[in-house]
Residue frames as qw, qx, qy, qz and C-alpha x, y, z in Angstrom:
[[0.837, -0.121, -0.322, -0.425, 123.82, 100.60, 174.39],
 [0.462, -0.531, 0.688, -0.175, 124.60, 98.10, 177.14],
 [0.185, 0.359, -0.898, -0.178, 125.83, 94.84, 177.08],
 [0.486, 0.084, 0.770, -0.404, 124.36, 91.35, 177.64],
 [0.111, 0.365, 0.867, 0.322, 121.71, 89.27, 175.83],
 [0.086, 0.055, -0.281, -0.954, 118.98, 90.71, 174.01],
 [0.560, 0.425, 0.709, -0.052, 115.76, 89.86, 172.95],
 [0.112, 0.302, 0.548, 0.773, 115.21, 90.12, 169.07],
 [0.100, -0.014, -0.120, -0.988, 112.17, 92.66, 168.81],
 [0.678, -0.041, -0.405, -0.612, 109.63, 90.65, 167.20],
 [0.118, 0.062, -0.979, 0.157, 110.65, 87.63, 169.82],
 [0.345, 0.197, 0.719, -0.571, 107.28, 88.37, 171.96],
 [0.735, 0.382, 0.076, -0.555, 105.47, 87.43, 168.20],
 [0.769, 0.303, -0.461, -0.323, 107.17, 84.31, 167.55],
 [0.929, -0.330, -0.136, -0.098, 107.54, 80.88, 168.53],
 [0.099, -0.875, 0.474, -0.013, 111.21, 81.14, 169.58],
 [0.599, -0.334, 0.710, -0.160, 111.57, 77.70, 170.77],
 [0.851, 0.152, 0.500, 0.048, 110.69, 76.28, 167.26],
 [0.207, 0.892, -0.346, -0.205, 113.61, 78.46, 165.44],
 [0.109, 0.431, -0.354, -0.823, 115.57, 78.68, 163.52],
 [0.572, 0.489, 0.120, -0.647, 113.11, 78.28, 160.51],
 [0.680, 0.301, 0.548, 0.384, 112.53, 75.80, 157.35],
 [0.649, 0.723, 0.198, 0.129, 113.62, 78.68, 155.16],
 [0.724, -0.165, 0.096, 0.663, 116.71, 79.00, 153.72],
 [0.202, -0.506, 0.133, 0.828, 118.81, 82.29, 154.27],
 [0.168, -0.314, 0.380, 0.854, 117.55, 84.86, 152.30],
 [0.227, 0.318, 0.920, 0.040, 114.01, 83.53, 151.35],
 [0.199, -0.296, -0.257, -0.898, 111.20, 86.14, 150.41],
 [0.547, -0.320, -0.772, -0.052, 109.51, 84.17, 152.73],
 [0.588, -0.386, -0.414, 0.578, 111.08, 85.15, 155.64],
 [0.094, -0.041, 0.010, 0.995, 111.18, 88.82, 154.83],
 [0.426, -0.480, -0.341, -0.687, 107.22, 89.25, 154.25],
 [0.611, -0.550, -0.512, 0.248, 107.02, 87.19, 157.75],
 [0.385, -0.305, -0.268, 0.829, 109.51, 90.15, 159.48],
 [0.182, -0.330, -0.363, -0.852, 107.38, 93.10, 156.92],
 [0.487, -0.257, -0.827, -0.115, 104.44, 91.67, 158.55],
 [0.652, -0.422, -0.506, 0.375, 105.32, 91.58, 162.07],
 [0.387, -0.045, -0.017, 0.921, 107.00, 94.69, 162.04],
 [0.242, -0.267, -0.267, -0.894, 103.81, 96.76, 160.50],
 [0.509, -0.694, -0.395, -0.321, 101.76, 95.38, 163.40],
 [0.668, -0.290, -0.304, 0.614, 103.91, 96.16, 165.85],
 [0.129, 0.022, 0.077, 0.988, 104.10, 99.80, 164.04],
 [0.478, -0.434, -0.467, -0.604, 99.91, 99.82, 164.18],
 [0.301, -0.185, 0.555, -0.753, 99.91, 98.78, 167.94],
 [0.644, -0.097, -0.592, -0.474, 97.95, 96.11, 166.62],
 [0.683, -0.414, 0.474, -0.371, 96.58, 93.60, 169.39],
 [0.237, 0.459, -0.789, -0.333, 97.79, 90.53, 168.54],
 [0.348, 0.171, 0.850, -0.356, 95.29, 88.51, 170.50],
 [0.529, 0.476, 0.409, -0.570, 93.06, 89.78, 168.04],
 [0.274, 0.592, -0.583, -0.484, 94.92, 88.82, 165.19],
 [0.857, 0.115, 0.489, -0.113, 93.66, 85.34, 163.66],
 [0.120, 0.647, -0.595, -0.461, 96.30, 84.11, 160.91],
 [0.911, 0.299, 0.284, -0.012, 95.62, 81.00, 158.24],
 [0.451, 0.626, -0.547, -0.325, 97.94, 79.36, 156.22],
 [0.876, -0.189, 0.026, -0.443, 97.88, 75.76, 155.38],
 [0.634, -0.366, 0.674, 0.098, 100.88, 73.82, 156.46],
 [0.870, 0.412, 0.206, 0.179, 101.47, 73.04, 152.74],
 [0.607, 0.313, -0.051, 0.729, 105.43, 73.57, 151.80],
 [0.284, -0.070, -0.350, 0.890, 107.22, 76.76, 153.16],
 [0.071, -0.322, -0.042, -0.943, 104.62, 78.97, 152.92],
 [0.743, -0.282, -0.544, -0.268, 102.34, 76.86, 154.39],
 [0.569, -0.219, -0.558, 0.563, 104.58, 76.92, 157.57],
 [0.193, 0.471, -0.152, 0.847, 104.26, 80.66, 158.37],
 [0.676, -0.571, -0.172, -0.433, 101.44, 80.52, 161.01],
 [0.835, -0.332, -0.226, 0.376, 103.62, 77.80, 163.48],
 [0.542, 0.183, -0.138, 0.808, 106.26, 80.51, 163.67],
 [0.066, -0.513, 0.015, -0.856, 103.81, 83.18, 164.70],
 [0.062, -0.112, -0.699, 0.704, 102.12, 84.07, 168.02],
 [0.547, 0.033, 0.057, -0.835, 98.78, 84.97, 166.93],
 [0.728, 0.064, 0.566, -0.380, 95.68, 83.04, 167.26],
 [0.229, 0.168, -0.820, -0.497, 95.66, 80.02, 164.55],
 [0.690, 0.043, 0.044, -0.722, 91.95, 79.16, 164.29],
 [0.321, -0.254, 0.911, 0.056, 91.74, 75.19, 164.80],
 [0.756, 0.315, 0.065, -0.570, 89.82, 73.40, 161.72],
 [0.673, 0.022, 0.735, 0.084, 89.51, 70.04, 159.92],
 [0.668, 0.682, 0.158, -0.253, 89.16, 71.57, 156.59],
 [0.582, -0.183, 0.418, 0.673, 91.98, 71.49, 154.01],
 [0.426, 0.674, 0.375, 0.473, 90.55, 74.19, 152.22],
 [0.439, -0.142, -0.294, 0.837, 92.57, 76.75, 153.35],
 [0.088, -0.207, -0.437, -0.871, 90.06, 79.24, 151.45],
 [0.616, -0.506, -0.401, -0.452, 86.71, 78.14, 153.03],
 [0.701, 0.123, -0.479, 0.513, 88.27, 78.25, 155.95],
 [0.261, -0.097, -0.088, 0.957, 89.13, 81.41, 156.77],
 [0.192, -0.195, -0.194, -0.942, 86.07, 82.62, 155.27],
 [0.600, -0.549, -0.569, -0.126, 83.62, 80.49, 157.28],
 [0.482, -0.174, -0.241, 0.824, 85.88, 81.83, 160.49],
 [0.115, 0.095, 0.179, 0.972, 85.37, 85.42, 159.07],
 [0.276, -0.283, -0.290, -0.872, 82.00, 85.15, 158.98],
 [0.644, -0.389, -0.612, 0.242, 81.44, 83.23, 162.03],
 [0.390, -0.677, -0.130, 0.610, 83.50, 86.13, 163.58],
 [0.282, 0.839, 0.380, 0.267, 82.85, 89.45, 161.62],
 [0.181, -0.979, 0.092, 0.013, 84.43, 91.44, 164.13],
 [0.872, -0.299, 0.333, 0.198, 87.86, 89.42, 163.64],
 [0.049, 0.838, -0.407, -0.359, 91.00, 90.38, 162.14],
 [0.854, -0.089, 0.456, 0.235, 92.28, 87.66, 159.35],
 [0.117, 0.706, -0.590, -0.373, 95.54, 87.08, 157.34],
 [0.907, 0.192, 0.368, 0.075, 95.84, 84.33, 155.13],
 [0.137, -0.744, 0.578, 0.306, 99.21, 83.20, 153.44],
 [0.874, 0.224, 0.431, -0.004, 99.26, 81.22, 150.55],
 [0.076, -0.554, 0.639, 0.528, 101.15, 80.21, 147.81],
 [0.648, 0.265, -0.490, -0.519, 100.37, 78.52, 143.89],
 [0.279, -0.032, -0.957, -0.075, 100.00, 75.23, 145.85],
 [0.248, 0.292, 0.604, -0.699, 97.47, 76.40, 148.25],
 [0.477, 0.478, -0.031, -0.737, 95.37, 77.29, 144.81],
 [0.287, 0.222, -0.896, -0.257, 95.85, 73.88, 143.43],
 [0.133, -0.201, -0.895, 0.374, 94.92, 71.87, 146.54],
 [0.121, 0.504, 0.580, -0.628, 92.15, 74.43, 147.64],
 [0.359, 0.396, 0.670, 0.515, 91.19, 75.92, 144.18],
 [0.190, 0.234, 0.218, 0.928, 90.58, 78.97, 142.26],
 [0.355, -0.608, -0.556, -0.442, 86.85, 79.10, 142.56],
 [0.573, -0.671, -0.451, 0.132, 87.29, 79.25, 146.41],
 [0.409, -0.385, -0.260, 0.785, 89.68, 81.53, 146.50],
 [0.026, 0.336, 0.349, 0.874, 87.53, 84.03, 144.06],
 [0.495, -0.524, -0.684, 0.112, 84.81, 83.06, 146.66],
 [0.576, -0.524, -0.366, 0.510, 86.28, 83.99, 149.43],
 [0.318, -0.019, 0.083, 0.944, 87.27, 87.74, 147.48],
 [0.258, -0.439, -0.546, -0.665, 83.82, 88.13, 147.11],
 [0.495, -0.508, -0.616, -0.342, 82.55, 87.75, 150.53],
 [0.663, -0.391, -0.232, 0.595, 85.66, 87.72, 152.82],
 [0.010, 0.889, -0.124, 0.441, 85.11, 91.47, 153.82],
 [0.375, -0.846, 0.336, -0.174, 88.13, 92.98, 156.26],
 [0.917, -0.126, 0.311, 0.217, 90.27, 89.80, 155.03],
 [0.001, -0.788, 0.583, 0.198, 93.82, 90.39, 154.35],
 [0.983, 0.071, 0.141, 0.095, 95.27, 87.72, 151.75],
 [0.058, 0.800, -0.537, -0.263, 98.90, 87.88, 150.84],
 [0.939, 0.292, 0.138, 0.116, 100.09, 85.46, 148.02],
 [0.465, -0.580, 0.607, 0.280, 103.86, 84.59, 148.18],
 [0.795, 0.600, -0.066, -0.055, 104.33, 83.96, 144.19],
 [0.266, -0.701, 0.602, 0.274, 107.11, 81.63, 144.11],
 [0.440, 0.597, -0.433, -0.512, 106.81, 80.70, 140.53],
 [0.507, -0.205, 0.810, -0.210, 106.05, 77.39, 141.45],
 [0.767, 0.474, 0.198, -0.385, 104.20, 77.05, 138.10],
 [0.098, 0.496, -0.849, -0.155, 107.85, 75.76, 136.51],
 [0.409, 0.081, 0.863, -0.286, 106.28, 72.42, 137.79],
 [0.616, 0.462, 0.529, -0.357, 103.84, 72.48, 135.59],
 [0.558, 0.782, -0.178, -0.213, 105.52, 73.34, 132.64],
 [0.078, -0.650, 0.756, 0.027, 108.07, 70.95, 133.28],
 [0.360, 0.012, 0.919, -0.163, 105.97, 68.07, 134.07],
 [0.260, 0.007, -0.554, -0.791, 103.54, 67.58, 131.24],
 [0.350, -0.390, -0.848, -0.081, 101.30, 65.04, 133.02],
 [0.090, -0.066, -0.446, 0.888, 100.57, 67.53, 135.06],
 [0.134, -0.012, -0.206, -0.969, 98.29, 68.50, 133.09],
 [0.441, -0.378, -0.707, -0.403, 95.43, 66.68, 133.87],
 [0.262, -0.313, -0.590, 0.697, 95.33, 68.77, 137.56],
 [0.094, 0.947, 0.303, 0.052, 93.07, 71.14, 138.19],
 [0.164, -0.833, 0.251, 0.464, 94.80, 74.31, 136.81],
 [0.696, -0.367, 0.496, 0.368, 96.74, 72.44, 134.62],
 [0.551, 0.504, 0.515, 0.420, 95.74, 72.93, 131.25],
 [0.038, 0.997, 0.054, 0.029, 95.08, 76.89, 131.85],
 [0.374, -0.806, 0.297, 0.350, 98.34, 77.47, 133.22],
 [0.620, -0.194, 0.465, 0.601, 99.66, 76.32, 130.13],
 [0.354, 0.708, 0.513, 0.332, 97.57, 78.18, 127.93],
 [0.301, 0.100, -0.136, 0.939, 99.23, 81.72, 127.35],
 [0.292, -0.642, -0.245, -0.666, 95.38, 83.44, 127.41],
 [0.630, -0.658, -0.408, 0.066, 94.90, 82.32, 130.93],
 [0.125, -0.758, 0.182, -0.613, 94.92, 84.93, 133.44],
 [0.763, -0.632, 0.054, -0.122, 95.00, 82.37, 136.49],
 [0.873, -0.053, -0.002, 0.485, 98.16, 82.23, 138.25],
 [0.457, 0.166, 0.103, 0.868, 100.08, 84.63, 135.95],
 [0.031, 0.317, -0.136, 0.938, 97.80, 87.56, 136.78],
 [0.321, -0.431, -0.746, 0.394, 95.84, 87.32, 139.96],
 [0.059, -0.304, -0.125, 0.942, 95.71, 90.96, 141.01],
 [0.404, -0.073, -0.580, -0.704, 93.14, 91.12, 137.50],
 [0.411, -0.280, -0.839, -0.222, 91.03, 88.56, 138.95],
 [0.357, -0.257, -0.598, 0.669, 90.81, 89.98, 142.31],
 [0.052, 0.315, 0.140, -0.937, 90.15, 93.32, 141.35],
 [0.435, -0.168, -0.473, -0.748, 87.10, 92.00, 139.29],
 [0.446, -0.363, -0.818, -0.003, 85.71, 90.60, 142.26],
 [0.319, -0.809, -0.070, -0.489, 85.66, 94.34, 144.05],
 [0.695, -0.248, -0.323, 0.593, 88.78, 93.72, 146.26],
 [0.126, -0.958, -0.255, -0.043, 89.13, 96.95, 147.93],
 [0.001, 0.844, -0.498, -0.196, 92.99, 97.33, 148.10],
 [0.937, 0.300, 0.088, 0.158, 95.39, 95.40, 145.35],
 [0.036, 0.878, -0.472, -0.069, 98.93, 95.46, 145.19],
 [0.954, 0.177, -0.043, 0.237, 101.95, 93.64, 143.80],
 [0.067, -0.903, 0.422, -0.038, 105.57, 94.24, 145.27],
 [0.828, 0.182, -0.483, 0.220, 108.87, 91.76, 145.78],
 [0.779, -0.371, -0.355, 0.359, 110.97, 91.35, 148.71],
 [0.554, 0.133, -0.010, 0.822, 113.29, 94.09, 147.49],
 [0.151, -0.405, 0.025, -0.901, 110.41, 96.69, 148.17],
 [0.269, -0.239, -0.686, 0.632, 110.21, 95.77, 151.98],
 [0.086, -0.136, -0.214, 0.964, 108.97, 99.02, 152.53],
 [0.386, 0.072, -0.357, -0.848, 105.97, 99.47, 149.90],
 [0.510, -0.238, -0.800, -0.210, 104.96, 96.12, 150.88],
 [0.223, -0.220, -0.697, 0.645, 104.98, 97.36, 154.67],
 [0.136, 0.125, -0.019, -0.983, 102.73, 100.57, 153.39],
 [0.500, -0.262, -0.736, -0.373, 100.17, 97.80, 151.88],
 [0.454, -0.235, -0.807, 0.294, 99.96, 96.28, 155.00],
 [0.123, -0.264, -0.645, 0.706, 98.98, 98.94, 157.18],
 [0.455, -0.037, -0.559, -0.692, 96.31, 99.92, 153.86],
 [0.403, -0.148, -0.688, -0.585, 94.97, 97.07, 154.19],
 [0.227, -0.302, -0.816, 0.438, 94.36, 96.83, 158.29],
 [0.290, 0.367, 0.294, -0.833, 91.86, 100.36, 157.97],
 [0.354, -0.089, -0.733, -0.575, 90.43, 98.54, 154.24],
 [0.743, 0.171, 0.355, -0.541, 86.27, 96.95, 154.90],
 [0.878, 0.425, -0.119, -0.183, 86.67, 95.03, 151.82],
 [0.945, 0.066, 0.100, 0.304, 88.84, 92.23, 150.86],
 [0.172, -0.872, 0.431, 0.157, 92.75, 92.85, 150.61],
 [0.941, 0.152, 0.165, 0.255, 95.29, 91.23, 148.43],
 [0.028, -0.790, 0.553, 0.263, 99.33, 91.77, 147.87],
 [0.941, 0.258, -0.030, 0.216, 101.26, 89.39, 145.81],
 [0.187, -0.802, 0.472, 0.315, 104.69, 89.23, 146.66],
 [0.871, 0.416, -0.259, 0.028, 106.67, 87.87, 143.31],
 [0.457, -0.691, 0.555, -0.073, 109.24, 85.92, 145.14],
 [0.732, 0.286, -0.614, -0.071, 110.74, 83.28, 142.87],
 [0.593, -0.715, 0.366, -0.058, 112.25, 80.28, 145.35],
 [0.405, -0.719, 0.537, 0.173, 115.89, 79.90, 146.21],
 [0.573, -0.073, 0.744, 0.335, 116.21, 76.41, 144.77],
 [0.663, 0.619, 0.373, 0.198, 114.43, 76.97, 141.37],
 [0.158, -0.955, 0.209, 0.141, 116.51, 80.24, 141.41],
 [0.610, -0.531, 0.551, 0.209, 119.26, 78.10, 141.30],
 [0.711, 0.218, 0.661, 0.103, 118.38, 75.59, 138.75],
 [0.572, 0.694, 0.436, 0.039, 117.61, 78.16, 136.56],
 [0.505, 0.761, -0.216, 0.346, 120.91, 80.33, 136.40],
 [0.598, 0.094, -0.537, 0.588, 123.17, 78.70, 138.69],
 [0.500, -0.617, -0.494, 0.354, 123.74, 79.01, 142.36],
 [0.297, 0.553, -0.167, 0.761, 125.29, 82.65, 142.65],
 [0.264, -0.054, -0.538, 0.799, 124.28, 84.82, 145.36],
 [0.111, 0.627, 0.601, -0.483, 121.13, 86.17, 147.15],
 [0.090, -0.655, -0.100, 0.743, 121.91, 88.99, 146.01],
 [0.155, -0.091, 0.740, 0.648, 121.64, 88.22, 142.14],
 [0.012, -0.552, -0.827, -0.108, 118.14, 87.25, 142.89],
 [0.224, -0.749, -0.268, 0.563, 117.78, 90.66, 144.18],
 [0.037, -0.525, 0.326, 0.785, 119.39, 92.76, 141.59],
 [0.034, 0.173, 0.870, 0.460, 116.95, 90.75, 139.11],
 [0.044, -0.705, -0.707, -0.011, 114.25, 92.24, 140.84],
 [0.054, -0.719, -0.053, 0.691, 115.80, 96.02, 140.40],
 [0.053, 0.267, -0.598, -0.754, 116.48, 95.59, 136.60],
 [0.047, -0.221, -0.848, -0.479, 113.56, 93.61, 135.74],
 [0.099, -0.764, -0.606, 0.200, 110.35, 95.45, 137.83],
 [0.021, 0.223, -0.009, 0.975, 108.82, 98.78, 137.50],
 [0.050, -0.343, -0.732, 0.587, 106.68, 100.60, 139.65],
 [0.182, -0.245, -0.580, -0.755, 103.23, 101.62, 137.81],
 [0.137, 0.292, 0.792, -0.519, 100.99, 102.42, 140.40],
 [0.693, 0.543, 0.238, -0.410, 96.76, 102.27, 138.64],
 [0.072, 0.267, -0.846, -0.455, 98.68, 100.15, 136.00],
 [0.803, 0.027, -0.282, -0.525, 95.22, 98.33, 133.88],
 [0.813, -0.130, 0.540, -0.178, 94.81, 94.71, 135.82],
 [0.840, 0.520, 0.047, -0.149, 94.46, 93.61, 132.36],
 [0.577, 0.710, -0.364, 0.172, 98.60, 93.97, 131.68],
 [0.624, -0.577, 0.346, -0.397, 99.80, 91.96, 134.86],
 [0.971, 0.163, -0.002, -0.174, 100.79, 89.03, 133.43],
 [0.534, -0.657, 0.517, 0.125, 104.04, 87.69, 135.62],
 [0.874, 0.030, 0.386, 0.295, 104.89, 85.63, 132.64],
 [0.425, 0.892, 0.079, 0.135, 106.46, 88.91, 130.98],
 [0.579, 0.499, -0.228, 0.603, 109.70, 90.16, 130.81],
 [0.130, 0.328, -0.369, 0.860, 109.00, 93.00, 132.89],
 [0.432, -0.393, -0.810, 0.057, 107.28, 92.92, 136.30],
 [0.332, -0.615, 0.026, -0.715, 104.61, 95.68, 136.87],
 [0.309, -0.403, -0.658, 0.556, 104.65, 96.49, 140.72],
 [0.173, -0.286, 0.108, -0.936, 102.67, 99.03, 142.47],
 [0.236, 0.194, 0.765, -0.567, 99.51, 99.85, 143.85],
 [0.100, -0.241, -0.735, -0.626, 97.16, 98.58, 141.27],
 [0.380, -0.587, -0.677, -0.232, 93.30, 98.73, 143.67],
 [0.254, 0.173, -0.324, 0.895, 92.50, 101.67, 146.52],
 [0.314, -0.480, -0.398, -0.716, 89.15, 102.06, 147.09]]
């Protein structure tokens, strides 16, 4: 290989100039962003034709500014109606949408069940970073939308998405973690040949709560928590999904 400066790969799909990134080393964040990139790049995808949403709320919220594809300009702050007005403005239009358990606060459940219902050829990917601690920490919380459910152990919202989704006739479901890069890359190029709605959850706890909750160690702890404590059950029932368990069914859970 010769010498000299490089360019990174993915440079000609991101903003370069507004590097190095809000997320700190090692993020899950930052690995679905490179997963991503990487599986259009392996699809030959156009990227002009790629139209990404996400809504500038906390890290996930940042992931669009970092990317080269088209970011659809809009005055809404529902990230959810959004995208699907967009979508259905333009039919023929490729969208991703990146969100995380604030994006479903702020923009709410209803819309994003909505938007699974209607938003054909829409690719959502939900970055579960277990942000619901917040609520179970803060008690006043409760008087947000969400708030009571998420404490209530029956409720399905939040702790098992994938269920909800896949009663709304989502056409590919899946649930993976950083640590399966790969499976999550195999979604992805699923869900660019999918008509119907698309959804992945990636269960990505973040860094700092990570911390809080069993001291700083090392990335890599956070990792080796997600080889001892997931299993891979692809057509696992929707119904047994429920991230607030011990163990954390992955797989492909919707195919159709």
């Amino acid at each position: 290989m010769s010498g000299g400066n490089q360019d990174h790969p993915a440079s000609h799909l991101l903003h370069l100039a507004r590097m190095p990134s809000v997320w700190c080393a090692g993020c899950g964040i930052g690995i679905v962003v490179n997963t991503f990139i990487q599986t259009v790049h392996k699809l030959n995808l156009d990227p002009s034709e790629l139209f990404v949403f996400s809504s500038q709320l906390g890290c996930t919220g940042k992931i669009a500014e970092y990317l080269k594809f088209k970011q659809p300009p809009s005055k809404e702050r529902n990230l959810f109606f959004s995208a699907l007005r967009f979508k259905q403005k333009r039919p023929e239009s490729r969208v991703v949408i990146f969100f995380n358990e604030n994006d479903l606060v702020v923009s709410g459940i209803d819309d994003f069940l909505f938007l699974c219902e209607r938003g054909k050829g829409v690719l959502a990917v939900f970055i579960n970073s277990f942000l619901h601690h917040l609520f179970l920490e803060h008690r006043e919380l409760e008087c947000f939308p969400l708030g009571k459910k998420v404490l209530e152990k029956e409720s399905q919202f939040l702790f098992n998405l994938p269920g909800e989704v896949e009663k709304c006739g989502a056409s590919l479901v899946a649930r993976w973690t950083p640590l399966h890069c790969r499976r999550l890359m195999f979604s992805m190029k699923k869900s660019f040949s999918k008509h119907g709605f698309s959804f992945i959850e990636v269960i990505s706890p973040c860094l700092m709560y990570h911390a809080s909750e069993r001291g700083l160690g090392k990335k890599l702890h956070r990792m080796d928590d997600f080889l001892k404590n997931s299993a891979i059950m692809d057509g696992k029932s929707k119904d047994n999904l429920d991230t607030r368990e011990n163990q954390i069914i992955l797989g492909n859970f919707v195919d159709n």
